[in-house]
Backbone as numpy.savetxt, mean C-alpha at the origin, in Angstrom:
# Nx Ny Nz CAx CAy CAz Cx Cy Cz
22.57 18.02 -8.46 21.76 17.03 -7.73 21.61 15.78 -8.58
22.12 14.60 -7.82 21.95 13.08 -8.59 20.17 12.77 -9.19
19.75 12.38 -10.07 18.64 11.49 -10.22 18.08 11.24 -8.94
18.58 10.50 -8.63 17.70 9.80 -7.41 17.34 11.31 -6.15
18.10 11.93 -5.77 18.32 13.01 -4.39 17.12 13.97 -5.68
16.85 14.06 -6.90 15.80 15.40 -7.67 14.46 13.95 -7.16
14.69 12.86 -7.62 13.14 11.81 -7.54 12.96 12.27 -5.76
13.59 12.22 -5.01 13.37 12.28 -3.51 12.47 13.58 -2.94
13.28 14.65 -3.68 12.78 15.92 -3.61 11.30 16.09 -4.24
10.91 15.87 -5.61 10.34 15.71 -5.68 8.77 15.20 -5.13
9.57 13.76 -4.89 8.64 13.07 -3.82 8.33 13.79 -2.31
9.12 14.52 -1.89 9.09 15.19 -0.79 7.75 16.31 -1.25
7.51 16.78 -2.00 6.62 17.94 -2.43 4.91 17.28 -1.97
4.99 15.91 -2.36 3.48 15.39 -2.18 3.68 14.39 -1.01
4.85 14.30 -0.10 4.71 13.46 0.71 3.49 13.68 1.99
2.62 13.35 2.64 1.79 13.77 3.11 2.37 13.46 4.91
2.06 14.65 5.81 2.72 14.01 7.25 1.90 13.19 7.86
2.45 12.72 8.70 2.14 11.71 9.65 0.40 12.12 10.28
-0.15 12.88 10.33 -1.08 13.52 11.27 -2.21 13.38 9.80
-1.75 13.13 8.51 -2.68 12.72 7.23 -2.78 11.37 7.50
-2.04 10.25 8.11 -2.34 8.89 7.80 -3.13 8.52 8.97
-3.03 9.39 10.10 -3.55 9.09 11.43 -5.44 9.42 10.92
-5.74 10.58 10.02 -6.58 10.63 9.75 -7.87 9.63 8.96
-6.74 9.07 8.26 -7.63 8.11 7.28 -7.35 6.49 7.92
-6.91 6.51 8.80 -6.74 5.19 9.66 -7.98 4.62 9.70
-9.05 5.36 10.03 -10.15 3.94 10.76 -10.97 3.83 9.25
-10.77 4.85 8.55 -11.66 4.53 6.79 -10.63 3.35 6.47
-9.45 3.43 6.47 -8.51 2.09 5.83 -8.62 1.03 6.29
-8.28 0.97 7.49 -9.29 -0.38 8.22 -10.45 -0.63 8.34
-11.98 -0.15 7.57 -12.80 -0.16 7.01 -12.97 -1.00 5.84
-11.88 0.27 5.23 -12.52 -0.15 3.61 -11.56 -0.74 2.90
-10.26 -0.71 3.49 -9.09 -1.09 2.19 -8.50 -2.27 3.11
-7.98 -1.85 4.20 -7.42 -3.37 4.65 -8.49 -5.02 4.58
-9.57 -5.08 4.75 -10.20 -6.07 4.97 -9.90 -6.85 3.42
-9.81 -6.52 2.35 -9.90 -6.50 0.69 -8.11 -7.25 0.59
-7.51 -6.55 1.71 -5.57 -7.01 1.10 -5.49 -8.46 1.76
-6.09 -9.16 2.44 -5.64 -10.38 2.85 -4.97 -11.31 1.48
-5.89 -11.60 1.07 -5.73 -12.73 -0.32 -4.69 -12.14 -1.14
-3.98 -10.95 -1.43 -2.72 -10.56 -2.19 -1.86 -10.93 -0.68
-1.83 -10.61 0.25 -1.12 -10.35 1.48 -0.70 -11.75 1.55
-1.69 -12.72 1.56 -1.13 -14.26 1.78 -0.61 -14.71 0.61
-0.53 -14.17 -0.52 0.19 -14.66 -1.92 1.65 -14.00 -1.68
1.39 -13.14 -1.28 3.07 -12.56 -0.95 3.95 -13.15 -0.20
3.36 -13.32 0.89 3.75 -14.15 2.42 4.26 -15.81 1.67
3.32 -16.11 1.36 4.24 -17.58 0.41 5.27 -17.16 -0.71
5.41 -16.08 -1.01 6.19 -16.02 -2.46 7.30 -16.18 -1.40
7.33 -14.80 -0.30 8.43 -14.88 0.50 8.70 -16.55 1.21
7.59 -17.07 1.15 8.03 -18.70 1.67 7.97 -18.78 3.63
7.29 -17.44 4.15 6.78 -17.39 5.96 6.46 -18.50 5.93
6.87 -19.31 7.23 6.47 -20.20 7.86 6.35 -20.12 9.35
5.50 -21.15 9.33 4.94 -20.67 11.40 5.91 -20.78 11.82
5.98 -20.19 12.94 7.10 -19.76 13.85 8.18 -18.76 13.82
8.06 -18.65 11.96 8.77 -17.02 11.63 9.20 -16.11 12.88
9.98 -15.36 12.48 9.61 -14.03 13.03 9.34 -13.07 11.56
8.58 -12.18 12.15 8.12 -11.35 10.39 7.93 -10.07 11.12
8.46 -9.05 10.47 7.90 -7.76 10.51 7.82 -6.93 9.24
6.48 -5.96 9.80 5.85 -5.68 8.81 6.16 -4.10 8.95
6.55 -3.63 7.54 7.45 -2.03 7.97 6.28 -1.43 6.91
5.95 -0.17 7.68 4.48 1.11 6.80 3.76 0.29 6.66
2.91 -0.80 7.93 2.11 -2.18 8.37 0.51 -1.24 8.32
0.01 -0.09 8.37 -1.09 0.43 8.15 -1.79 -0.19 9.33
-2.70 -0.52 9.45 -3.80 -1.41 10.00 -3.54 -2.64 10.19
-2.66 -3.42 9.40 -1.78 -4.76 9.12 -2.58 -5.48 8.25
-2.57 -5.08 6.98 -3.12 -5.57 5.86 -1.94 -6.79 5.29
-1.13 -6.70 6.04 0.01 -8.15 5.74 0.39 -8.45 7.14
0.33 -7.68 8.04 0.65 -8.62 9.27 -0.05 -9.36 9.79
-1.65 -9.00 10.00 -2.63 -9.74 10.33 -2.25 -10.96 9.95
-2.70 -10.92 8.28 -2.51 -12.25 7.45 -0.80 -13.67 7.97
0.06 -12.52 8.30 1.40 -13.51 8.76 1.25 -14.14 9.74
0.36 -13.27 11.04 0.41 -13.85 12.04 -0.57 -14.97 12.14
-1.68 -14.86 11.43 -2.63 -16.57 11.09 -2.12 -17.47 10.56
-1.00 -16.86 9.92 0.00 -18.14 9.19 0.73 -18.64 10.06
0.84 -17.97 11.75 1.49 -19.06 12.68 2.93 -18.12 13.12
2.93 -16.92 12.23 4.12 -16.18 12.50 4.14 -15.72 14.02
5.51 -14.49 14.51 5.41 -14.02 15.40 5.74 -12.70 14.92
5.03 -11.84 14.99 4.77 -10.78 14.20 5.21 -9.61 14.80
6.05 -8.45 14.21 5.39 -7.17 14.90 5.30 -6.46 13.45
4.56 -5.02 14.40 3.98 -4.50 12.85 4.76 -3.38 12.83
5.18 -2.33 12.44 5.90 -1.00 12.84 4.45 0.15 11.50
4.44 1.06 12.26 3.94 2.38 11.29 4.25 3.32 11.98
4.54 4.82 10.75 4.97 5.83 11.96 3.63 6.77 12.17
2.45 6.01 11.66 1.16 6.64 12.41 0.62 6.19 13.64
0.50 6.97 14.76 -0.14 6.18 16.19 -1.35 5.48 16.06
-2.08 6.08 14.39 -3.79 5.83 14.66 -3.79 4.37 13.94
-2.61 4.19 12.99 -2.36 2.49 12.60 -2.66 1.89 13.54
-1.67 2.25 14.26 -0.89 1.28 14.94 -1.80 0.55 16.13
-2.77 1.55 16.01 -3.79 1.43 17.81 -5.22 1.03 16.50
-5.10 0.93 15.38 -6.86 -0.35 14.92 -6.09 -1.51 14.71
-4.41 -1.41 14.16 -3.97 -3.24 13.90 -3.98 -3.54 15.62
-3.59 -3.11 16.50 -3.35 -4.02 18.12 -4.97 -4.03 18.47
-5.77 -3.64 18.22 -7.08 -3.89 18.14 -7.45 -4.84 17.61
-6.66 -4.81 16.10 -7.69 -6.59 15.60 -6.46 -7.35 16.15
-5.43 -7.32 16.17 -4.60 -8.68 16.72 -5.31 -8.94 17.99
-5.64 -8.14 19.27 -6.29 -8.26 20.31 -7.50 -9.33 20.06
-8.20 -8.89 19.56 -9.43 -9.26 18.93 -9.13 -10.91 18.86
-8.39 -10.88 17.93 -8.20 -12.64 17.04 -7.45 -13.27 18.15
-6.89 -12.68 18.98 -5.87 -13.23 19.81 -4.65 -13.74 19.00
-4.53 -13.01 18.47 -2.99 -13.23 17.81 -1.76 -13.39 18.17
-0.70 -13.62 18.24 1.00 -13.28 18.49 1.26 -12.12 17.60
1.42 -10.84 17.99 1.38 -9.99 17.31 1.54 -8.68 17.71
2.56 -7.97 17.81 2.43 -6.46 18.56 2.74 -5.73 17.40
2.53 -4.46 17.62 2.48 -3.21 17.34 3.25 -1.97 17.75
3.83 -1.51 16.76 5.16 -0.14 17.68 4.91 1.46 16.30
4.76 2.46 17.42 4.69 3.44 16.28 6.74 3.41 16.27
6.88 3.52 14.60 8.38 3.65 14.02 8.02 3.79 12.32
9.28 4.80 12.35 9.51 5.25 10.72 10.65 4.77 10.08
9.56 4.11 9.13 10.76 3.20 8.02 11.86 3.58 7.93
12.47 4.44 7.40 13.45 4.95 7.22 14.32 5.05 8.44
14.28 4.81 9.43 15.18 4.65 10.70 14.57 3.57 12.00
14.55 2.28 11.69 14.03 1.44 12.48 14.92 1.68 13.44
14.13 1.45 14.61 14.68 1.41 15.68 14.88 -0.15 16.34
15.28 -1.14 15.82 15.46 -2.56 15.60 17.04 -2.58 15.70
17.17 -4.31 16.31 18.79 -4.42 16.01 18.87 -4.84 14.52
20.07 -5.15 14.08 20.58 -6.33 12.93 20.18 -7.37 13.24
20.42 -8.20 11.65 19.66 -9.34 11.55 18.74 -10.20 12.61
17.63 -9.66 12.59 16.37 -9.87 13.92 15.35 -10.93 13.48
15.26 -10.70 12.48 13.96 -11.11 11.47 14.02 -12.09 10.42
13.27 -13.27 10.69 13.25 -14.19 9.94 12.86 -13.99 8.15
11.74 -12.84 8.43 11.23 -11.87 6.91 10.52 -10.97 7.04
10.68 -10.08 6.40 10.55 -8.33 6.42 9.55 -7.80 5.47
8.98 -7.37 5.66 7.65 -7.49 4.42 7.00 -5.73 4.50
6.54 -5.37 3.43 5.56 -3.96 3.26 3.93 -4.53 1.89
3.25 -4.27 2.49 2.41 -4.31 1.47 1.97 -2.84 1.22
2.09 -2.13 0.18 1.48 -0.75 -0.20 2.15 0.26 1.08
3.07 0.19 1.65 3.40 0.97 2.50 4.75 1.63 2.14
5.68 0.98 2.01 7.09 1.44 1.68 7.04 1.92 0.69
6.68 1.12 -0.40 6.10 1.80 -2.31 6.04 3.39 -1.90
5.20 3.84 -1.09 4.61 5.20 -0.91 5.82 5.85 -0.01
6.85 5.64 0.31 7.52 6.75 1.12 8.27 7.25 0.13
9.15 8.72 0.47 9.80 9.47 -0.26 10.97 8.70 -0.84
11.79 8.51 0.74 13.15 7.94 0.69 12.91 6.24 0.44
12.80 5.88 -0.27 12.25 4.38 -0.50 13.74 3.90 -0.35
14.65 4.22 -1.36 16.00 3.09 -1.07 16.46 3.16 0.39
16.38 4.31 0.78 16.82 4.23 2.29 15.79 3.01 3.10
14.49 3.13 3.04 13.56 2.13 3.62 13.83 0.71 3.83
14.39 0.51 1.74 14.33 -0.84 1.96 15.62 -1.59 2.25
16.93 -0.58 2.28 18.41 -0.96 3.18 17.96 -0.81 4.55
16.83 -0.21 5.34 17.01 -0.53 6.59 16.04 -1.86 6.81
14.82 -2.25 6.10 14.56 -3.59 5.49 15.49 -4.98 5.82
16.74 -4.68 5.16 17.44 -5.33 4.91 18.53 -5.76 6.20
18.58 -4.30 6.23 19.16 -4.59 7.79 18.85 -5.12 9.11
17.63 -5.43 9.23 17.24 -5.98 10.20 16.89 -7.12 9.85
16.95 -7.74 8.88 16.74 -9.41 8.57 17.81 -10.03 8.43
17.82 -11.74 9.07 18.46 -12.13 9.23 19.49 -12.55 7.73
20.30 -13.10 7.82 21.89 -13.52 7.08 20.30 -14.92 6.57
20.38 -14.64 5.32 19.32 -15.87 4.55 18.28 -15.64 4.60
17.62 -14.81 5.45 16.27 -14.25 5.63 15.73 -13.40 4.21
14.74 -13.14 4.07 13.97 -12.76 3.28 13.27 -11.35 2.90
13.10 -10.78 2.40 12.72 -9.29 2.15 11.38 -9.21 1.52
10.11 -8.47 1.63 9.36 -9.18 0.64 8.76 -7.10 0.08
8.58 -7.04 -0.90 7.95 -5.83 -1.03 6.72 -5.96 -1.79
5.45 -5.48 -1.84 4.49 -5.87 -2.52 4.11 -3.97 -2.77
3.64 -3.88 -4.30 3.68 -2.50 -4.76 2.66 -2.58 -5.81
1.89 -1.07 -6.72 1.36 -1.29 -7.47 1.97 -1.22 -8.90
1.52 -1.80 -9.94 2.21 -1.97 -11.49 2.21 -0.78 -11.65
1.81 -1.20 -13.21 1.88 -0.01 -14.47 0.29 0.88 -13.93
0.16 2.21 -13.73 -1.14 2.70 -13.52 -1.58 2.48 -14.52
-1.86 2.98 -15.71 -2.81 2.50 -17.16 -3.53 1.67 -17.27
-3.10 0.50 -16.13 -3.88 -0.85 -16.04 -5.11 -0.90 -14.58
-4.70 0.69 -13.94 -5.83 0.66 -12.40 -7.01 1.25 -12.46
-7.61 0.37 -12.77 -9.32 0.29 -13.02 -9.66 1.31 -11.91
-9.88 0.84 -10.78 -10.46 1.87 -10.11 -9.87 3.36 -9.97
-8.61 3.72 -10.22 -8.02 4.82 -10.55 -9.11 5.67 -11.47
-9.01 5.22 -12.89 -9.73 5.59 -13.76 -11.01 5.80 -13.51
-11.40 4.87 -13.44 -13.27 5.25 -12.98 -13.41 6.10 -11.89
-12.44 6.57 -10.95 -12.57 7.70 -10.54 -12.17 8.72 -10.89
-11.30 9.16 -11.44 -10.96 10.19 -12.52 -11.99 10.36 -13.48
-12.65 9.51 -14.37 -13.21 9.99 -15.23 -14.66 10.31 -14.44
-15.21 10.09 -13.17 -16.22 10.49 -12.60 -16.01 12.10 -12.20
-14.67 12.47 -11.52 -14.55 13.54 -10.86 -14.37 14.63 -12.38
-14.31 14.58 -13.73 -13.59 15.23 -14.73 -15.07 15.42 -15.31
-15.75 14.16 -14.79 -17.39 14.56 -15.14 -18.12 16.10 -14.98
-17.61 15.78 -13.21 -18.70 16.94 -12.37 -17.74 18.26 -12.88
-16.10 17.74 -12.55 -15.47 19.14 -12.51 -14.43 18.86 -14.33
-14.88 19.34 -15.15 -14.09 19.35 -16.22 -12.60 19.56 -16.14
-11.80 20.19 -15.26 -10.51 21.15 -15.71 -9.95 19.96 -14.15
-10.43 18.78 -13.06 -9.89 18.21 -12.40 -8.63 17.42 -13.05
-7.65 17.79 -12.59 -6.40 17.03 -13.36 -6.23 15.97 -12.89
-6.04 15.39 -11.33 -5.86 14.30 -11.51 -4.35 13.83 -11.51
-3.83 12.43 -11.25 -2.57 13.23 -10.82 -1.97 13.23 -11.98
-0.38 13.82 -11.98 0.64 14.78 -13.23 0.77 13.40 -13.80
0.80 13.43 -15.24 1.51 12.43 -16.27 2.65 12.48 -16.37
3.43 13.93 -16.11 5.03 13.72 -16.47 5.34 13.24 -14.40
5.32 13.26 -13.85 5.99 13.37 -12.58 5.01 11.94 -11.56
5.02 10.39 -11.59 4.41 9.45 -11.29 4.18 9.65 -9.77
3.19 9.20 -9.37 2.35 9.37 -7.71 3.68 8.40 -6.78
3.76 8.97 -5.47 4.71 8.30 -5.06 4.74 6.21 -4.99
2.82 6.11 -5.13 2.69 4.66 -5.12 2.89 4.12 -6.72
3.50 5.01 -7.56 3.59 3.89 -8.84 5.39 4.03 -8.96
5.76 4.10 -7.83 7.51 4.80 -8.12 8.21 3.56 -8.75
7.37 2.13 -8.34 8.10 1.01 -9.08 7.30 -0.02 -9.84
6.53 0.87 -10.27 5.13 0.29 -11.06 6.18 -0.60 -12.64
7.29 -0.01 -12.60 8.30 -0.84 -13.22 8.66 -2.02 -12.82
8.52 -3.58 -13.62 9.22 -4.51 -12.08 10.75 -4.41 -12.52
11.30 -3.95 -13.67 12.39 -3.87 -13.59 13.44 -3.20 -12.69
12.65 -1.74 -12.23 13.03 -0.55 -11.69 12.89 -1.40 -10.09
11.50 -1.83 -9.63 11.59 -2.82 -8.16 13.10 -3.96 -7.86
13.33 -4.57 -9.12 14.08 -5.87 -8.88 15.42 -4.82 -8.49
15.68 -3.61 -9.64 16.77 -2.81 -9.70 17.02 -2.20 -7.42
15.97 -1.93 -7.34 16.21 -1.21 -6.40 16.21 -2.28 -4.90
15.67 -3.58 -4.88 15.79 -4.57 -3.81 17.51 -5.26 -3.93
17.68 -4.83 -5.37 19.00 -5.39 -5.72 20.50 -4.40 -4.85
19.72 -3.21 -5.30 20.62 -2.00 -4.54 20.89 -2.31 -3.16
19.54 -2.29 -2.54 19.50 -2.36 -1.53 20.49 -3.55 -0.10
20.70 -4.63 -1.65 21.85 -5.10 -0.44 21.25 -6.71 -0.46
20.32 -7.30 -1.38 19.73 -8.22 -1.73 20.42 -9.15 -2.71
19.87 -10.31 -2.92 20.46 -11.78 -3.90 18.79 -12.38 -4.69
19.35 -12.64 -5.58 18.16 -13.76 -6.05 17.05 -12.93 -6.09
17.03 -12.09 -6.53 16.19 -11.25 -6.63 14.82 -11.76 -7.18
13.44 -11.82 -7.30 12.25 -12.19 -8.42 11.37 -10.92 -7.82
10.53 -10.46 -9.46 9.25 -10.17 -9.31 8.50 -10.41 -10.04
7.34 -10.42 -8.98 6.19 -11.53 -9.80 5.19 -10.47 -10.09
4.60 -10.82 -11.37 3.60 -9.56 -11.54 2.05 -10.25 -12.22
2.10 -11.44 -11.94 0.73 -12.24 -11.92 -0.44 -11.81 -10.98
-0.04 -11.20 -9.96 -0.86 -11.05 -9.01 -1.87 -9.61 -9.53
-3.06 -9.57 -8.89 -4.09 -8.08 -9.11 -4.41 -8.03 -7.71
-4.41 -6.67 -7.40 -5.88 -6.40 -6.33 -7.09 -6.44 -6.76
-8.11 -7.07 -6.35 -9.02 -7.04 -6.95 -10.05 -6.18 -5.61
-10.66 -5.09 -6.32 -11.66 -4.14 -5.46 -13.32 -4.54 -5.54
-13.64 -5.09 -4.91 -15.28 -5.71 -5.23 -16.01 -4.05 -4.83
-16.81 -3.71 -5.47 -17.55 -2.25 -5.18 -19.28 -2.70 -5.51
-20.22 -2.00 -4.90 -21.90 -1.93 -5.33 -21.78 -0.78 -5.55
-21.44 0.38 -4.89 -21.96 1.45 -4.87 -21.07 2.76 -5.05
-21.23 3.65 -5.89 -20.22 5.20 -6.10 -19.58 5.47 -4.87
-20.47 5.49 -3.68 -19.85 5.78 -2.23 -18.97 4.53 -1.69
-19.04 3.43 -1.85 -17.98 2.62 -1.66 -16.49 3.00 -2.43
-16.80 3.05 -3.97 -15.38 2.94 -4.09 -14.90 4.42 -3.90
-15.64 5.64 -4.14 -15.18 6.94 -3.52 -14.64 6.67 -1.74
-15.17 6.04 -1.07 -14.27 5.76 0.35 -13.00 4.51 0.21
-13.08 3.94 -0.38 -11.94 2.93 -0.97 -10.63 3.86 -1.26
-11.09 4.32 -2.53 -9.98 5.56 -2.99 -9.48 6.65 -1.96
-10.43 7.48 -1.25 -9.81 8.28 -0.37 -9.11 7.77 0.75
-9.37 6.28 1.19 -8.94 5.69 2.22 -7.77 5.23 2.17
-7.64 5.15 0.91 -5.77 4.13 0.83 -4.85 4.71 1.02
-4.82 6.22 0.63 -3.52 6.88 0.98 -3.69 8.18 1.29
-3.52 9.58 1.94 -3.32 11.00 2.07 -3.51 11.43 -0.05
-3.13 10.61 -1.03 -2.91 11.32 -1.92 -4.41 11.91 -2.65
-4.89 10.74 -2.70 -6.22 10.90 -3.20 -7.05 12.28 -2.75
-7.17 12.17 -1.61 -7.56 13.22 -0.57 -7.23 14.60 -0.94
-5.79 14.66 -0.61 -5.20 16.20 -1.34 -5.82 16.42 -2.37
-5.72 15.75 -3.70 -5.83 15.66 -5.10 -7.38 15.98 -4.78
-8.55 15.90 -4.28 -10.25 16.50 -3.90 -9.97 17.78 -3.13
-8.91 17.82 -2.44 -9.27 18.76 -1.43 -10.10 19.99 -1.77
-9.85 20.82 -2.64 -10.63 22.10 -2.79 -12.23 21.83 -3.68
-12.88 20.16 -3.96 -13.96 20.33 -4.17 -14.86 20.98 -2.91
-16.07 21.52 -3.65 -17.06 21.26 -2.89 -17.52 20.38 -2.38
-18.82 20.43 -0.76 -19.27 19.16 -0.57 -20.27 18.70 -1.75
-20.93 19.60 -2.81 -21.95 19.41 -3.55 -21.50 18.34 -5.15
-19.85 18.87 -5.09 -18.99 18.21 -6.14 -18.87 17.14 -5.86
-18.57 16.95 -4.81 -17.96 15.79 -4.28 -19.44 14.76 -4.11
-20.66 14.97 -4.08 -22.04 14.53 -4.00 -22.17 13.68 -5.39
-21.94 14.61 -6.26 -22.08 14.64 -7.93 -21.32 13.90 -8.30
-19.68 13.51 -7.77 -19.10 12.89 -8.06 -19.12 11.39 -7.84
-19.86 11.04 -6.37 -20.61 9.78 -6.03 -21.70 9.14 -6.81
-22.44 10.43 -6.92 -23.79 10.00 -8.64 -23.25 9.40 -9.53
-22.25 10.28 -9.98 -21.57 9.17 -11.15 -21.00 8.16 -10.99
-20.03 7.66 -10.05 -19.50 6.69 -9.67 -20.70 5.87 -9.90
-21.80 5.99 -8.90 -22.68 4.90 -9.13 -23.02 4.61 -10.36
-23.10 5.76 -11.52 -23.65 5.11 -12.59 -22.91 4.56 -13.71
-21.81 4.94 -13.33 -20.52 4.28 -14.09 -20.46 2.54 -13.10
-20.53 2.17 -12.30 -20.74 0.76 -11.69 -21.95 -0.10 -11.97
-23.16 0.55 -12.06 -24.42 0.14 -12.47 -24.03 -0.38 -14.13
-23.11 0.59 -15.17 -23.29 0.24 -16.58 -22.12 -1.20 -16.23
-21.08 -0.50 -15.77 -20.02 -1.62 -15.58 -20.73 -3.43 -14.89
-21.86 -2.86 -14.05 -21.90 -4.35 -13.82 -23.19 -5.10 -14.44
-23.51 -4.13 -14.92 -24.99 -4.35 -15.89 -26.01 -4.31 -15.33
-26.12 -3.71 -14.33 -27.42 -3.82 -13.18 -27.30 -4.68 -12.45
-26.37 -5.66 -12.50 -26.23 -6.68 -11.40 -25.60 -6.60 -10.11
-25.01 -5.30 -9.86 -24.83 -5.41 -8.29 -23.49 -4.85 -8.46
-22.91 -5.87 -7.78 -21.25 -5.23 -7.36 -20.50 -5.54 -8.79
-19.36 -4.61 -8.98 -18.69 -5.25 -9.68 -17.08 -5.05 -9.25
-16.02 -5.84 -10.09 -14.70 -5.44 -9.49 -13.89 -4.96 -10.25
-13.18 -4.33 -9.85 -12.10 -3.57 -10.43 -10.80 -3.98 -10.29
-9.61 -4.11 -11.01 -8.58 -5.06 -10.63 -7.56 -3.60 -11.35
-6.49 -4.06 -10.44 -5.09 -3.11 -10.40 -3.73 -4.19 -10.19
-3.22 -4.10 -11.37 -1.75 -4.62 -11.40 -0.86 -4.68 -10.33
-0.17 -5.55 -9.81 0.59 -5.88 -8.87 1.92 -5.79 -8.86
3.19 -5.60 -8.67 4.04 -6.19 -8.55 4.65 -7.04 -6.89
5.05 -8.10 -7.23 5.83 -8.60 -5.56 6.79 -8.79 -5.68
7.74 -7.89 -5.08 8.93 -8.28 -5.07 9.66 -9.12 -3.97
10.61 -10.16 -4.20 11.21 -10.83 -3.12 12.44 -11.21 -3.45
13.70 -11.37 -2.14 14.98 -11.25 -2.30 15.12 -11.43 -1.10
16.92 -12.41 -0.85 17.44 -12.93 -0.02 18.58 -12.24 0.52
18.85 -12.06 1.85 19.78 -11.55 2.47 21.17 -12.28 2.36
């Protein structure tokens, strides 16, 4: 078995199904999408969207980057292969009155023609699938001849604040909580390398490759129960990784959070937590 077909497999072991993302849908559009605009519109210019685009947004969640394209004047669709995405983003596009639809579809086999798309974009969505090179050649394939690719992912973990401060809260209550493996990386840090990102947009069938790694998420939090719903909300992984606490652990584990935020912000209220970025972008 090649490198890449053992990383796949691998990744296949913690991939979480479809009926896990449908679950944490309305907490993500809660708690995590409202927070991605301001990285979402730094991306959207790196890629260089302009009104009238066409843009689609592939593992679009809630549309924590499509929303943002389509205020930029785009004509948007969003694709996720969760139904429960797909039905809170056509809710807020509804809402704003946007140009903007919504289709349940899985990255890995768009159901799209060739070159369709003015620019092709994932924020935190593609990063997280198994088969990622497959994702981002079908990415590629549906954008136009000069069109644009954009991938937005997280860095180096060592540097994700809120990671940590939840780990070291849950290791509080439960001593022996591991947390995820050091030798074997979570499927969202698979290109926490930007070398390994540029390597793999390059594979994929891309030119002119850049990644920019200036950018942070920045997580504004007050309270233990905020960023404990932040964390469980972003992806199926977090979730698994609690599953067999108690509800009483899981109580204990919010206590601390709070009091690890209270020292962190000095009694003053909220404070933020920032996590390394990478954006990748490349020309068809």
């Amino acid at each position: 078995m090649t490198d890449m077909k053992q990383d796949t497999a691998r990744h296949d072991e913690h991939t979480a199904p479809v009926e896990a993302w449908d679950a944490i849908a309305e907490l993500y559009d809660l708690h995590v999408a409202p927070g991605e605009a301001e990285l979402a519109t730094a991306g959207l210019r790196l890629a260089r969207l302009q009104a009238g685009d066409t843009f689609l947004d592939v593992a679009a969640g809630p549309g924590g980057l499509s929303l943002p394209a389509a205020r930029l004047g785009a004509r948007v669709l969003a694709t996720d292969w969760s139904p429960k995405m797909i039905e809170r983003f056509t809710a807020r596009a509804i809402a704003e009155g946007l140009e903007a639809e919504g289709r349940v579809m899985d990255c890995h086999a768009l159901d799209l023609p060739d070159d369709a798309y003015d620019v092709t974009g994932s924020l935190f969505g593609v990063m997280l699938v198994a088969d990622q090179p497959r994702a981002l050649r079908e990415m590629v394939r549906v954008t136009k001849p000069g069109g644009r690719v954009l991938l937005i992912a997280y860095g180096n973990p060592a540097e994700f604040e809120a990671l940590h401060v939840f780990i070291s809260a849950a290791q509080a209550v439960v001593p022996d909580f591991e947390g995820p493996p050091d030798d074997e990386p979570l499927l969202e840090f698979q290109v926490a390398d930007p070398d390994v990102l540029l390597q793999r947009l390059t594979d994929a069938g891309l030119r002119d490759v850049t990644v920019n790694t200036s950018h942070q998420e920045r997580i504004t939090v007050r309270t233990g129960r905020q960023l404990w719903d932040w964390t469980i909300a972003g992806n199926p992984i977090p979730g698994m990784l609690v599953a067999d606490l108690t509800d009483g652990q899981r109580a204990d584990i919010i206590r601390v959070l709070d009091g690890l935020i209270r020292e962190r912000s000095g009694g003053e209220g909220s404070v933020v937590l920032t996590a390394p970025v990478n954006i990748g972008v490349g020309t068809k």
